[in-house]
Each structure stands twice: as structure tokens, then as C-alpha cells.
matplotlib code that plots the C-alpha trace (Angstrom):
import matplotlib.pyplot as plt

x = [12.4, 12.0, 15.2, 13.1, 13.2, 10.4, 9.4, 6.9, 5.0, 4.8, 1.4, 2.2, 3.4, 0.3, -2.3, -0.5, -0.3, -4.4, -4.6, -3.6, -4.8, -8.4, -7.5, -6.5, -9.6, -11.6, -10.2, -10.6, -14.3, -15.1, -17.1, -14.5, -16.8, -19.5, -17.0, -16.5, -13.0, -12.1, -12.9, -10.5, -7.9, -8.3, -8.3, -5.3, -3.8, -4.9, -3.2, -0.1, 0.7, -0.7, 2.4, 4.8, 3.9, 4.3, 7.6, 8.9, 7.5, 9.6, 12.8, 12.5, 12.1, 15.0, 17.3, 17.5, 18.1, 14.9, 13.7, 13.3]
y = [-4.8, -5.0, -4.6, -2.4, 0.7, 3.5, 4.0, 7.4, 7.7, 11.6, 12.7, 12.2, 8.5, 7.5, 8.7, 6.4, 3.4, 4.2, 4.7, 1.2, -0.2, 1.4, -0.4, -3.5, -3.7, -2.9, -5.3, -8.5, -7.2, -7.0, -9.6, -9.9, -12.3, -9.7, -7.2, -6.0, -6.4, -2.5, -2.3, -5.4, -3.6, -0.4, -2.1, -3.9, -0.5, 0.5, -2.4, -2.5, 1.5, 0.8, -1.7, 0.5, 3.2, 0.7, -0.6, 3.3, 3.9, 0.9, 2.1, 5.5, 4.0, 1.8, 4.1, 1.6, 3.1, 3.0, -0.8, -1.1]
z = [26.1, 22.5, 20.0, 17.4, 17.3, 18.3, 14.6, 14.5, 11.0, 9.8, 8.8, 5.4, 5.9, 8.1, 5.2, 2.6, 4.9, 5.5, 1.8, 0.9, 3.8, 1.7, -1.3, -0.2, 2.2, -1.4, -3.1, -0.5, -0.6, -4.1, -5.6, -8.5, -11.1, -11.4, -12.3, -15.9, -17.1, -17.7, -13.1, -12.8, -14.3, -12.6, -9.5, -10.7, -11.3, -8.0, -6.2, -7.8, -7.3, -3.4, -3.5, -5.4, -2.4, 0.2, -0.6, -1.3, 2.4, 3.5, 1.9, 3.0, 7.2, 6.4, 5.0, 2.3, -1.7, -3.5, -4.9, -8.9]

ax = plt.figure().add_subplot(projection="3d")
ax.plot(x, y, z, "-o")
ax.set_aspect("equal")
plt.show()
């Protein structure tokens, strides 16, 4: 028997976790030297507010206030 608890994601919570799970996969698979450096940075952008959503989803499982 497993201590964690059953933990169901809402619709709402499943589409962000597939949403940077999109992301993420895009950016492992982009060949990032042939990029110009105006995609870098949106994919930067990209990343970093897949990340910001990510830890926001954590805090709100975990009951946990929100991070910085």
C-alpha cells in the first residue's frame, strides 16, 4: 500500500500539465543553433511561464501559499 494519496487532476489541471509537457517536448527537440535569437527568446518565454504554471499547479495540490 502506497502512503500518497489518490491525487485526481481536474480537467483544467490535466490540459496545463499536457500544455508544458508540449513545450518542454518542443524545446528538447529544437535544433537550437539554427535558431534566430528573437525564437530563442520566445521559447525562453515559453519555458519559463510553462514553469511558473507548473509550480502554481504544485502549490495549489499541496495546499501550500503560492511560491514568489
Amino acid at each position: 500500500m502506497s502512503d500518497t494519496p489518490d491525487c485526481r487532476l481536474t480537467p483544467e489541471q490535466e490540459t496545463r500539465v499536457v500544455l508544458a509537457r508540449a513545450d518542454l517536448d518542443a524545446a528538447r527537440t529544437a535544433d537550437l543553433a539554427s535558431q534566430e535569437p528573437a525564437e530563442l527568446i520566445i521559447l525562453v518565454e515559453r519555458l519559463r511561464g510553462s514553469l511558473d504554471d507548473a509550480l502554481a499547479l504544485v502549490a495549489d495540490l499541496t495546499d501550500s501559499p503560492d511560491l514568489p
